[in-house]
Backbone as numpy.savetxt, mean C-alpha at the origin, in Angstrom:
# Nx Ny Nz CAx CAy CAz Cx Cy Cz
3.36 9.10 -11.45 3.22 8.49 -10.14 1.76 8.53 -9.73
1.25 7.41 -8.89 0.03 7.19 -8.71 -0.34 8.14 -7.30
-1.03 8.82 -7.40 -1.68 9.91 -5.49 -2.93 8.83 -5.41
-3.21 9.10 -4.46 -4.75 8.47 -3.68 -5.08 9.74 -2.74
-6.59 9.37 -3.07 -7.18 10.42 -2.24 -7.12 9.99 -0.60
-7.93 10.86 0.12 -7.80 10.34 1.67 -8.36 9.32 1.54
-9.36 8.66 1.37 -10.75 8.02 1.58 -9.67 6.48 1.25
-9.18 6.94 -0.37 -8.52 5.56 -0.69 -6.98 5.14 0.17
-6.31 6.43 0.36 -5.19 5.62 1.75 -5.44 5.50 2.81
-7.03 5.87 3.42 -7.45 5.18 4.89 -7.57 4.14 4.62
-8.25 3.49 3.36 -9.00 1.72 3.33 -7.50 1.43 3.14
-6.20 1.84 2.46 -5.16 0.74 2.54 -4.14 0.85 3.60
-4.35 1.76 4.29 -3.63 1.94 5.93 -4.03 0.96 6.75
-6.16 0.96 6.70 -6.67 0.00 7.45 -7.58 0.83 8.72
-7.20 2.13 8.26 -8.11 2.96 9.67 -9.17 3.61 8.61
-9.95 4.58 9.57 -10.92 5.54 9.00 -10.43 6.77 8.24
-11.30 6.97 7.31 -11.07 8.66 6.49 -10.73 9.80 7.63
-11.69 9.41 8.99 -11.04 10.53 9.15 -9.70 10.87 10.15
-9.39 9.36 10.18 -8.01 9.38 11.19 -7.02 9.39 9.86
-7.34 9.23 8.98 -6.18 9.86 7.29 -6.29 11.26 7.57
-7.84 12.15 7.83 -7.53 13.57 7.49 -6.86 14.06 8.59
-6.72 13.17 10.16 -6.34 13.78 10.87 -4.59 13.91 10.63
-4.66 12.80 10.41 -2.74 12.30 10.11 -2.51 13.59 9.04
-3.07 14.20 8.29 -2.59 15.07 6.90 -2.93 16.50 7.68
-4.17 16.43 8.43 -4.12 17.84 9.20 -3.05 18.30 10.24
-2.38 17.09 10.42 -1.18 17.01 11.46 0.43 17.36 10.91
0.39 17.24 9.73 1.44 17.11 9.08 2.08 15.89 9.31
1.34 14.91 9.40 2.07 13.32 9.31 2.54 12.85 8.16
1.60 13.62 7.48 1.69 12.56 5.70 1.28 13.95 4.68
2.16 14.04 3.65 2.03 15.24 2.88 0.88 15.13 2.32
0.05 16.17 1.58 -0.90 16.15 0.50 -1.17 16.93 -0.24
-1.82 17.39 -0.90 -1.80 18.33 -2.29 -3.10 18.71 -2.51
-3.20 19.05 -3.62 -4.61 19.59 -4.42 -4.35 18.93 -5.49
-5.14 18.03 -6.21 -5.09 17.65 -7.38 -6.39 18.33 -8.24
-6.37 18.28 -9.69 -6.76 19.28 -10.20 -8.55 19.88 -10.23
-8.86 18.53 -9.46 -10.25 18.60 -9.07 -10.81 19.42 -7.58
-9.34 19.49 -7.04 -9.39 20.42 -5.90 -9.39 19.06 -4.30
-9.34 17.97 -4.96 -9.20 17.00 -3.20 -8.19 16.98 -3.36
-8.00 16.64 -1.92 -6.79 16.34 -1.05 -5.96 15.14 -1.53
-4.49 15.02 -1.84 -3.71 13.62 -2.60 -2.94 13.26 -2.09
-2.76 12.16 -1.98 -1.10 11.89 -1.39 -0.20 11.05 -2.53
0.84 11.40 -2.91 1.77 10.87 -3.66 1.64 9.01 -3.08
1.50 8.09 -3.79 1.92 6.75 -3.73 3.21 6.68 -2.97
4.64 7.17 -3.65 5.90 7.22 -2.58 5.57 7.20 -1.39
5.01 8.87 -0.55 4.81 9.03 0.20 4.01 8.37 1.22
3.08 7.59 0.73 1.77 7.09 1.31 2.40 5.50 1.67
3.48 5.14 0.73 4.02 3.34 1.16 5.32 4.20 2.05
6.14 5.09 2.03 6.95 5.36 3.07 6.12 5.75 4.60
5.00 6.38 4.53 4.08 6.41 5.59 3.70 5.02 6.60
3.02 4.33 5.41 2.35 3.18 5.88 3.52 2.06 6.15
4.94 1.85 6.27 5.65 1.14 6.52 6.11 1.87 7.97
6.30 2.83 7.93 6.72 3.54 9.63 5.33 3.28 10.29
4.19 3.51 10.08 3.31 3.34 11.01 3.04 1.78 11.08
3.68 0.92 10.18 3.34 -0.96 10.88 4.65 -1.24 11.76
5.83 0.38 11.79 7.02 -0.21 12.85 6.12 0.24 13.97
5.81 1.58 13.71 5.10 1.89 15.15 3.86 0.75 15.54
3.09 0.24 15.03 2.29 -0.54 15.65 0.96 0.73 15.91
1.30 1.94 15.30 0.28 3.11 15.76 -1.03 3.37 14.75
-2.27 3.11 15.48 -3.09 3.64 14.43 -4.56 3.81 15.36
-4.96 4.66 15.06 -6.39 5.09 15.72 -7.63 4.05 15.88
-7.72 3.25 14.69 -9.07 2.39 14.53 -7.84 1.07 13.75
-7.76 -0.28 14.20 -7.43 -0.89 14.15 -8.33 -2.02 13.65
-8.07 -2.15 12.23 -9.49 -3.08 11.63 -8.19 -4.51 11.02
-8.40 -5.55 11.52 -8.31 -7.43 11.07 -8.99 -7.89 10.76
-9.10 -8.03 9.26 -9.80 -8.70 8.66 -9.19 -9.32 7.21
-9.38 -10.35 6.77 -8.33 -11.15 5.83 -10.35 -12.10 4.63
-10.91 -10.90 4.10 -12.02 -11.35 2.78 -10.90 -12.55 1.98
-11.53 -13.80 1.99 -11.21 -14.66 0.79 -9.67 -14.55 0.82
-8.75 -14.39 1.85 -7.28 -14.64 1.91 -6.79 -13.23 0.91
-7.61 -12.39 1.11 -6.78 -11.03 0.07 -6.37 -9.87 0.75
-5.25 -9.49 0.57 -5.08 -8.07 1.62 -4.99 -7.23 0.94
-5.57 -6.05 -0.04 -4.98 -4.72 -0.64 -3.86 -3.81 0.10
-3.43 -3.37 -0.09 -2.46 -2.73 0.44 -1.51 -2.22 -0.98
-0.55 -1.35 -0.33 0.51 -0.74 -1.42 1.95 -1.27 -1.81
2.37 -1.28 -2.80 3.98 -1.83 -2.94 4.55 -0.30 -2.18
5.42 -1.25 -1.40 6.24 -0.44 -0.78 8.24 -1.20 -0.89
8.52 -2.17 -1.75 9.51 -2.32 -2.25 9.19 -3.01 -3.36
10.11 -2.85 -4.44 10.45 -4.03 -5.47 12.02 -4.13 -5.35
12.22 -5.42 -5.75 13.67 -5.45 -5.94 13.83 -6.59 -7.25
14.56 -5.86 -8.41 14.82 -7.23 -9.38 15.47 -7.77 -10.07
15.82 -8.76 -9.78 16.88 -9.53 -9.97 16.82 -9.79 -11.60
17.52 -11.08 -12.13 18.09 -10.96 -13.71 16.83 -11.83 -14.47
16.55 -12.68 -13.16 15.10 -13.86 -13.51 14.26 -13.74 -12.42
14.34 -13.52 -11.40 13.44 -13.37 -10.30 13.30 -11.78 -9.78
12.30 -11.97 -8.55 11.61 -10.37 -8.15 11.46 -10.69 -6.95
11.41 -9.71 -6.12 10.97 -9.71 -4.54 9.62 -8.47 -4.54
8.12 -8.53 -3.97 7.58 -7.19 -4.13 7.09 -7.51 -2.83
6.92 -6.08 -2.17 6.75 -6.03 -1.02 5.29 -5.01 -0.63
4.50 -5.46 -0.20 3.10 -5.30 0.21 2.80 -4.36 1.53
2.65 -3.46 2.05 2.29 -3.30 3.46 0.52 -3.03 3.23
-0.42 -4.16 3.79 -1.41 -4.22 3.81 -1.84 -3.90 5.06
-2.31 -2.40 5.36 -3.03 -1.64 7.00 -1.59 -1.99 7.92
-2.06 -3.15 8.77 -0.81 -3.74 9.53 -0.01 -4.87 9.59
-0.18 -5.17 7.98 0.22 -6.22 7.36 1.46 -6.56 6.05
2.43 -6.61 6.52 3.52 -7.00 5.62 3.84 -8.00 4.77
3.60 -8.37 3.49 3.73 -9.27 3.03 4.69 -9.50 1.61
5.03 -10.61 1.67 6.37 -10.39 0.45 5.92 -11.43 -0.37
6.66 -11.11 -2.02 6.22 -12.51 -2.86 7.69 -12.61 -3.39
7.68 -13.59 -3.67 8.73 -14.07 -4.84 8.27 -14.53 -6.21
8.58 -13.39 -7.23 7.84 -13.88 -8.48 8.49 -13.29 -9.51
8.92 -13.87 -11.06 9.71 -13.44 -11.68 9.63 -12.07 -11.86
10.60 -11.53 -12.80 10.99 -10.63 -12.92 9.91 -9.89 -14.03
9.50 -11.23 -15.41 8.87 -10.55 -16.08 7.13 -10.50 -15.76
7.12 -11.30 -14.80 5.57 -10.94 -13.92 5.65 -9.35 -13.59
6.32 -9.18 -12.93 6.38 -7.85 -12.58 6.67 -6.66 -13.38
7.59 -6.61 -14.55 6.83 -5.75 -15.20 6.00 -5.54 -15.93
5.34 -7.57 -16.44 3.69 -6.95 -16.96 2.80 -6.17 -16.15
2.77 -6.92 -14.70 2.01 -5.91 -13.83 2.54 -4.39 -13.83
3.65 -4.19 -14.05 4.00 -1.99 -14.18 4.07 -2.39 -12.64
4.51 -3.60 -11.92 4.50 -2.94 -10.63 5.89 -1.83 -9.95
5.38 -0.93 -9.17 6.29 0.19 -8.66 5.91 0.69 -7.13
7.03 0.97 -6.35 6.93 1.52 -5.29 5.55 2.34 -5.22
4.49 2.55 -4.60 3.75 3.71 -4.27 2.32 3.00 -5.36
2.47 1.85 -5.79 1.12 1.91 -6.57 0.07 0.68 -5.46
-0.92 0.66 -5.88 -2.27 -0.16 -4.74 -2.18 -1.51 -5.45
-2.03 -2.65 -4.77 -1.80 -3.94 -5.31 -2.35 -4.79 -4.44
-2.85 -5.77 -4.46 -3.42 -6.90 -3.94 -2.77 -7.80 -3.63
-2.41 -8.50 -2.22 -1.51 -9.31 -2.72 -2.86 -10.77 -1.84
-2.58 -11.81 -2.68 -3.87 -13.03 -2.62 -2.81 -14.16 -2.01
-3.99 -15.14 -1.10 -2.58 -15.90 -0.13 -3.62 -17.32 -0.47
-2.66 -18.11 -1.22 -3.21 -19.25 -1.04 -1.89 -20.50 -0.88
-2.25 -21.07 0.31 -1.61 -22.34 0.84 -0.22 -21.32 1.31
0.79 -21.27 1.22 2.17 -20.81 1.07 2.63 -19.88 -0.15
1.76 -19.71 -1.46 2.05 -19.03 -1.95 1.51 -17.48 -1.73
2.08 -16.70 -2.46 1.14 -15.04 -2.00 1.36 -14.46 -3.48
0.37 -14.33 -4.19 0.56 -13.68 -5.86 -0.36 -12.60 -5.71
0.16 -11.41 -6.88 -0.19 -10.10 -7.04 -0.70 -9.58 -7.68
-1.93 -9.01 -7.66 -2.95 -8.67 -8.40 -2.48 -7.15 -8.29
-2.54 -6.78 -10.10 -2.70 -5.04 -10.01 -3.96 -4.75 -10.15
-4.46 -3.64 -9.14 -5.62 -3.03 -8.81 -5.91 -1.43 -9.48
């Protein structure tokens, strides 16, 4: 399973490093020691986080901004069907879904809790692994 440090689940929450260390000093969001000694958060944990905080609408530093139609953010569902896929994005305060086969998705290895891109052009939205 993929962890991110603080630094990297503030940029895909969408707030600052240090409203991440505050959320982990709070006991909002679990974290660890990984073997270098920083602070981690499990991928699971970090897309079950970042989907309750886009119900709450809650976040300290509130940054909108959409570079070249791309939002990074984390899979926070897959679902897959026999020929098709549903993957589900929460980018900072941004939810976004694709519809794309089945075997797209597991060339990408995509999984709950990993950092993915999802790119918006016209009506479509396709997924870059990051």
């Amino acid at each position: 399973m993929q962890s991110y440090t603080i630094g990297q689940a503030a940029r895909l929450l969408g707030v600052s490093p240090d409203t991440a260390r505050r959320w982990a000093d709070a006991g909002r969001i679990t974290t660890r020691r990984d073997e270098g000694g920083r602070r981690v958060i499990d991928g699971r944990d970090l897309a079950a986080f970042s989907v309750d905080l886009a119900k709450t609408g809650e976040d300290d530093e509130t940054s909108y901004t959409s570079v070249r139609n791309a939002f990074p953010g984390i899979v926070t569902a897959v679902k897959l069907g026999d020929v098709a896929a549903q993957v589900e994005i929460q980018a900072g305060p941004h939810r976004l879904v694709s519809l794309l086969t089945r075997e797209a998705v597991e060339e990408l290895g995509l999984e709950v809790g990993m950092e993915a891109t999802a790119r918006v052009k016209s009506t479509n939205v396709h997924i870059d692994r990051t």
